[in-house]
C-alpha positions in Angstrom: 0.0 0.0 0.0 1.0 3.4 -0.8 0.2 6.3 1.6 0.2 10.0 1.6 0.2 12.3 4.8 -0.1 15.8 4.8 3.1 17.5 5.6 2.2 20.9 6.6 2.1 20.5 10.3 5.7 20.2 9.6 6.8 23.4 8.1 6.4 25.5 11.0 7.9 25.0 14.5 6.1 21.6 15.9 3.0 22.0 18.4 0.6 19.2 18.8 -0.5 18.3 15.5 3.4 19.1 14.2 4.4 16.5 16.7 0.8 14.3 15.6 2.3 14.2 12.4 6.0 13.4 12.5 5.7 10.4 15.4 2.7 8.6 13.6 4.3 8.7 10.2 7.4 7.4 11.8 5.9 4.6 13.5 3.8 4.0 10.4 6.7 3.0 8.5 8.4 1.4 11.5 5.6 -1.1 11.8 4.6 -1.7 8.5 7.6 -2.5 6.6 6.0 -3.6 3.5 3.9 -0.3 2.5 5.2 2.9 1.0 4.9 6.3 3.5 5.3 10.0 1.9 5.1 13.2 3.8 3.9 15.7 1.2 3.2 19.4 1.5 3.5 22.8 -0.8 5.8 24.5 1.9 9.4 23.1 2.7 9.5 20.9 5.3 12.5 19.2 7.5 13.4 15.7 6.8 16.1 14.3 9.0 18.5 11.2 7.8 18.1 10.3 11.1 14.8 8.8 12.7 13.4 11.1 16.0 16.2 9.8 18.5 19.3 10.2 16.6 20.6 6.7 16.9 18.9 5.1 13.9 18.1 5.4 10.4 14.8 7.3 9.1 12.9 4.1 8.1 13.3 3.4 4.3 9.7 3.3 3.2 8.6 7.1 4.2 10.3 9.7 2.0 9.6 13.3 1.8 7.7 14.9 -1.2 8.4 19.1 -1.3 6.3 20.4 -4.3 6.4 24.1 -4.6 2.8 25.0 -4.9 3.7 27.5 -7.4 4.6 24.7 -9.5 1.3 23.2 -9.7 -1.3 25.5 -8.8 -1.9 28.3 -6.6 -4.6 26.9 -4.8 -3.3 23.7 -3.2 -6.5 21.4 -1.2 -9.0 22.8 -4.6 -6.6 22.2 -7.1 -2.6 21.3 -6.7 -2.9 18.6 -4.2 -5.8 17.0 -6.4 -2.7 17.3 -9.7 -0.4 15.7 -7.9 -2.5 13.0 -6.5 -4.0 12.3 -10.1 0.0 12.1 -11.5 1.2 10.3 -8.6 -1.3 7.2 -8.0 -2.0 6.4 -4.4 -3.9 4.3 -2.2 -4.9 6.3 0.5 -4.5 10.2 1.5 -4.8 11.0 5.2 -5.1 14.8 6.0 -3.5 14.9 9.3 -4.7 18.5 10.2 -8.6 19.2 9.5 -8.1 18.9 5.5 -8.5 16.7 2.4 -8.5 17.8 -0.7 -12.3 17.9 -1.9 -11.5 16.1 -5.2 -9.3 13.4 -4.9 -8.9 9.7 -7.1 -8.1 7.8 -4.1 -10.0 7.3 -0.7 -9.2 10.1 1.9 -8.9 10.0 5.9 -8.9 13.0 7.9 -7.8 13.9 11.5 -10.2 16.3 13.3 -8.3 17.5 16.4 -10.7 19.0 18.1 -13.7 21.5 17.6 -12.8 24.5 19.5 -13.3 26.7 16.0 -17.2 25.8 16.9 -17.4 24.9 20.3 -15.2 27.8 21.4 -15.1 30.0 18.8 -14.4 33.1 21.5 -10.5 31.8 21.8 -10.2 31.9 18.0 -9.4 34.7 15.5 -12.3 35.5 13.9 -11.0 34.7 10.1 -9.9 31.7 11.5 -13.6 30.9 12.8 -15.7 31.5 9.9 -12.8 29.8 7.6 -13.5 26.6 9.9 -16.9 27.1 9.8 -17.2 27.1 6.4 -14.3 24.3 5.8 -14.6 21.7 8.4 -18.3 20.2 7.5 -17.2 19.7 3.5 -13.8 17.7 5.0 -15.9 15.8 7.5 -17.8 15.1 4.3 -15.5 14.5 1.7 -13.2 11.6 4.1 -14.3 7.9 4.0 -13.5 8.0 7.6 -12.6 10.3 10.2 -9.9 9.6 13.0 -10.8 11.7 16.1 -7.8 11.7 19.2 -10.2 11.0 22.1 -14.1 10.0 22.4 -14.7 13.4 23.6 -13.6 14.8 19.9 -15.6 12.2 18.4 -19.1 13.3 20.4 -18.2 16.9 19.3 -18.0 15.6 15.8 -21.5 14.0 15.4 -23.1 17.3 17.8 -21.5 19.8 15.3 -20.9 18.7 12.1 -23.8 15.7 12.6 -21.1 12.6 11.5 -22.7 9.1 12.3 -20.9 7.3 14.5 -19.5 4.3 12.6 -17.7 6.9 10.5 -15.7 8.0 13.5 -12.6 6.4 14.3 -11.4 6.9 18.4 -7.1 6.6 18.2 -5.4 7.9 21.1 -1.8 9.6 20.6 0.9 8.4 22.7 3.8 10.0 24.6 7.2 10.4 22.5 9.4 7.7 23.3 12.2 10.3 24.8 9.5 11.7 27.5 11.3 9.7 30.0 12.3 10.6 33.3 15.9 11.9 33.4 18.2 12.4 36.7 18.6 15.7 38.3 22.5 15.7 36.5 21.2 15.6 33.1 19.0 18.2 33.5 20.6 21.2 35.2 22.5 22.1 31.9 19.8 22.4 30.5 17.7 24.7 33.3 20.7 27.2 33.3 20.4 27.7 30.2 17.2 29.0 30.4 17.3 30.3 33.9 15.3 28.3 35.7 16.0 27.9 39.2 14.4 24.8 41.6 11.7 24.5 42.7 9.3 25.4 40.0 6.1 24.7 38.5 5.8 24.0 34.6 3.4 24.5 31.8 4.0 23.9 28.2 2.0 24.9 25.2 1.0 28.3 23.3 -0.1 31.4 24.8 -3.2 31.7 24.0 -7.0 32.2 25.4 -7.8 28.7 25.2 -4.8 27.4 27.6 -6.8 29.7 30.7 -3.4 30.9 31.7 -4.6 33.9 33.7 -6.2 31.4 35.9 -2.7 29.2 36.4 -1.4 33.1 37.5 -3.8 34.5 39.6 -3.8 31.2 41.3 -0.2 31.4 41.8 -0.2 34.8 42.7 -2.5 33.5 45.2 0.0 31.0 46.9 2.9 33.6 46.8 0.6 35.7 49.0 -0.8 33.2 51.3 1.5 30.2 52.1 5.1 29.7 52.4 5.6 27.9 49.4 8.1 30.5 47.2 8.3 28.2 43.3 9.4 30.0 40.4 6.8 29.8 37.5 7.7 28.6 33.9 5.8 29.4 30.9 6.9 27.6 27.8 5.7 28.0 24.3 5.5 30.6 21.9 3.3 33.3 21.3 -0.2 32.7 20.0 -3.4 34.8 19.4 -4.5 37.5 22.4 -1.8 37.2 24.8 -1.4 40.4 25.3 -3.8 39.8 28.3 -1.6 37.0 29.8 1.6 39.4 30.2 -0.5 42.4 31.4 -1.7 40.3 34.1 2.2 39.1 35.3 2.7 42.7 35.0 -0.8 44.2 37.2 0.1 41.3 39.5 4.4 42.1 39.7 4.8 38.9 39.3 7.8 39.7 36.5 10.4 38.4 38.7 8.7 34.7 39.6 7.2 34.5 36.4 9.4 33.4 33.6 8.3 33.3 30.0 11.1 31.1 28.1 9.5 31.5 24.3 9.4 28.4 22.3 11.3 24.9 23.8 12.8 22.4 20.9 11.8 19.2 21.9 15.1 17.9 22.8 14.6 20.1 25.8 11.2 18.9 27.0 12.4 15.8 28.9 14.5 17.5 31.1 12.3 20.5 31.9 9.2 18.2 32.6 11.5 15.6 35.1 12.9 18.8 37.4 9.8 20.0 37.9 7.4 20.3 41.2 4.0 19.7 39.1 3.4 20.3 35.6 0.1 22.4 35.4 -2.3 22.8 32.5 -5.7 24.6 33.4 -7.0 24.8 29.6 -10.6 25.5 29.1 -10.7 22.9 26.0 -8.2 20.7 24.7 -9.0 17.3 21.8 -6.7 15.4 23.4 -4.4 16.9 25.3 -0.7 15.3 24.8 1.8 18.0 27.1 0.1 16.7 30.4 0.7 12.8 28.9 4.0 13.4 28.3 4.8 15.3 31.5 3.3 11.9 33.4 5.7 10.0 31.1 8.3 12.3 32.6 7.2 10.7 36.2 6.0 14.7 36.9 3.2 15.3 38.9 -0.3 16.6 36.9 -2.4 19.3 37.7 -5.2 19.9 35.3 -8.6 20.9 34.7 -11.8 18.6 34.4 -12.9 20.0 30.9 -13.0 18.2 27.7 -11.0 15.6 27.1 -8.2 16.0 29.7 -10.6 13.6 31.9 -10.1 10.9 29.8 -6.4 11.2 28.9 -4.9 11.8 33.0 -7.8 9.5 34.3 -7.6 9.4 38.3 -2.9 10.1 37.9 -3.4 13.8 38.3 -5.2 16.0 40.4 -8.0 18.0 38.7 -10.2 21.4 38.7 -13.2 23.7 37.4 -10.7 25.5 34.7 -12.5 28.7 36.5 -11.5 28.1 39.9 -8.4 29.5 40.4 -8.4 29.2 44.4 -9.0 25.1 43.6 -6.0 25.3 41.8 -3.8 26.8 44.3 -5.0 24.0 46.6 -3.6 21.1 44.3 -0.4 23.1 43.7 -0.4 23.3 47.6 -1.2 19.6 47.8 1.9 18.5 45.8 4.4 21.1 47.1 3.3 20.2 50.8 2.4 16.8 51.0 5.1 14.0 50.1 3.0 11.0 50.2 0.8 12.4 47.7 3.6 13.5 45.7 4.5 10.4 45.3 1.3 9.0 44.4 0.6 11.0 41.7 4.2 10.3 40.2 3.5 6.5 40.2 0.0 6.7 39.2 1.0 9.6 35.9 3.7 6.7 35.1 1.3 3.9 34.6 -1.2 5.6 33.0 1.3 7.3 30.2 1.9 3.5 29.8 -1.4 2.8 28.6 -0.8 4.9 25.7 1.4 4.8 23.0 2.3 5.3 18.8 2.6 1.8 18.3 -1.0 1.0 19.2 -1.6 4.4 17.6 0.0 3.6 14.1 -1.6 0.3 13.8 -5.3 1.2 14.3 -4.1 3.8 11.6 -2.8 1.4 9.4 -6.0 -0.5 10.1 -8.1 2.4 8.9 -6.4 2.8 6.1 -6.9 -0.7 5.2 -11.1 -0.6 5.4 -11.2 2.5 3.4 -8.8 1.1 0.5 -11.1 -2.3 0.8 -14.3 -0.3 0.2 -12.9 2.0 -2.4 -12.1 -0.9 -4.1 -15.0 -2.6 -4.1 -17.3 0.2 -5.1 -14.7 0.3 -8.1 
């Protein structure tokens, strides 16, 4: 079988569905030696000789496909992507970010994240909104099947774009196999470098509205005031959409000197900033799957998160949860882990087994599987 993924997650620092992208292509072609793997995208892309760790070969049977969209068409889902699939004959297209193209010769899958664009439309730009409006029910359409990354995405799906079931396919992500805990001395290079001093408290993802980070600092701000407990707070991630509101806040609070914002983190960083933490914290108001608190378990760090969307179902009962609204709850479970040893503890051991339960491997095959029943039907209807 031959198998196309769309590449464009790749072509910009990697977030979520970057990372979605790289790990399940590369365990794709790990697994399933005998079919044909190409990353393809209209904007240049990284493509490393080396597979994700360095110490091994980028599996022979997934290649990378750059095709300047200039050369083709302007227009890339309506009309370049469609080109090239009619010129290069594949079996199956998956449109790992939202997309397919809407005319296509060969059976398409798509990945649908999450639904925040309708279900939260106020953390959104508004072009972005009424783009995804517009776009998302004709892709939910157009795919023979639809892989959502938790069962809370796929109940979104059928409310809001009204997607029977059966067409639905649950496949949770997995932690990166270098989210593993790492000693104290093979992490302190790497907190000097950023300035981080011990202890603090940890959150990683983009600052935006949706990730509810003026809750994570008022309720810090709240256990600088009325305990003795004195962490230094670490924002990671880049910049995103409104968060202008987050910095003015640090600043009304003067919080600048126990707040630290480090920009984006490369991944090779991650493992070492998850493991030297107290507690990794992630209040967001809505997440599809949420993979920075997985892979901060696999870390064997303590999880604090809230009790909305799907963060439920991927931290189970490892990590201690909140209203994302309640900022005087949260202070409490930072208090919890900072004060209490035992339960420190527990939530380590507990974040460790469930991170097991989840991985790329399992993740890749149900893919593959997918893949399979949408080739078999296109066939037959042939």
């Amino acid at each position: 079988m031959r198998v196309a993924l769309d590449a464009i997650p790749l072509a910009a620092p990697k977030t979520g569905i970057g990372h979605y992208t790289d790990s399940l292509a590369e365990w794709l072609a790990r697994i399933h030696t005998d079919h044909q793997y190409e990353l393809i995208s209209p904007f240049d892309f990284p493509f490393d000789a080396c597979g994700r760790h360095g110490h091994s070969p980028k599996p022979e049977n997934l290649s990378r496909k750059f095709i300047p969209v200039r050369s083709i068409f302007k227009k890339w889902w309506l009309l370049g992507l469609p080109a090239f699939l009619q010129i290069s004959p594949l079996d199956v297209f998956h449109g790992t970010n939202y997309c397919v193209p809407v005319f296509a010769p060969c059976p398409t899958v798509v990945t649908i994240h999450d639904l925040s664009l309708l279900a939260h439309s106020g953390t959104h730009e508004t072009d972005n909104v009424i783009r995804g409006r517009r776009r998302m029910p004709i892709m939910a359409r157009r795919a023979r099947k639809i892989i959502a990354p938790s069962e809370w995405t796929k109940r979104e799906i059928i409310e809001f774009l009204g997607i029977k079931p059966g067409k639905i396919q649950v496949i949770h992500e997995g932690a990166r196999e270098k989210m593993l805990p790492l000693p104290e001395s093979n992490c302190q290079s790497v907190l000097e470098r950023f300035g981080i001093k011990k202890p603090y408290l940890l959150f990683v993802g983009t600052i935006e509205p949706r990730k509810n980070l003026t809750t994570l600092i008022r309720a810090y701000d709240t256990l600088l005031r009325e305990t003795e407990h004195r962490p230094q707070l670490v924002l990671c991630g880049g910049r995103g959409w409104l968060d202008g509101e987050v910095f003015s806040l640090v600043e009304k609070l003067k919080l600048q000197e126990q707040v630290l914002f480090t920009g984006y983190v490369e991944d090779s960083d991650l493992p070492a900033l998850y493991s030297s933490a107290e507690a990794f914290i992630y209040p967001s108001l809505y997440e599809g799957f949420g993979l920075p608190p997985l892979e901060a378990m696999a870390c064997g760090t303590p999880v604090i998160t809230s009790n909305s969307s799907s963060l439920p179902e991927v931290v189970g009962k490892a990590g201690l949860m909140h209203d994302p609204e309640d900022h005087l709850a949260l202070t409490r479970s930072i208090v919890e882990i900072l004060s209490d040893k035992d339960s420190r503890e527990h939530f380590i051991r507990a974040g460790l087994e469930q991170a097991s339960r989840f991985s790329w491997d399992r993740a890749a095959r149900e893919t593959q599987a997918v893949y399979d029943e949408v080739y078999q039907q296109w066939k037959k209807r042939k």
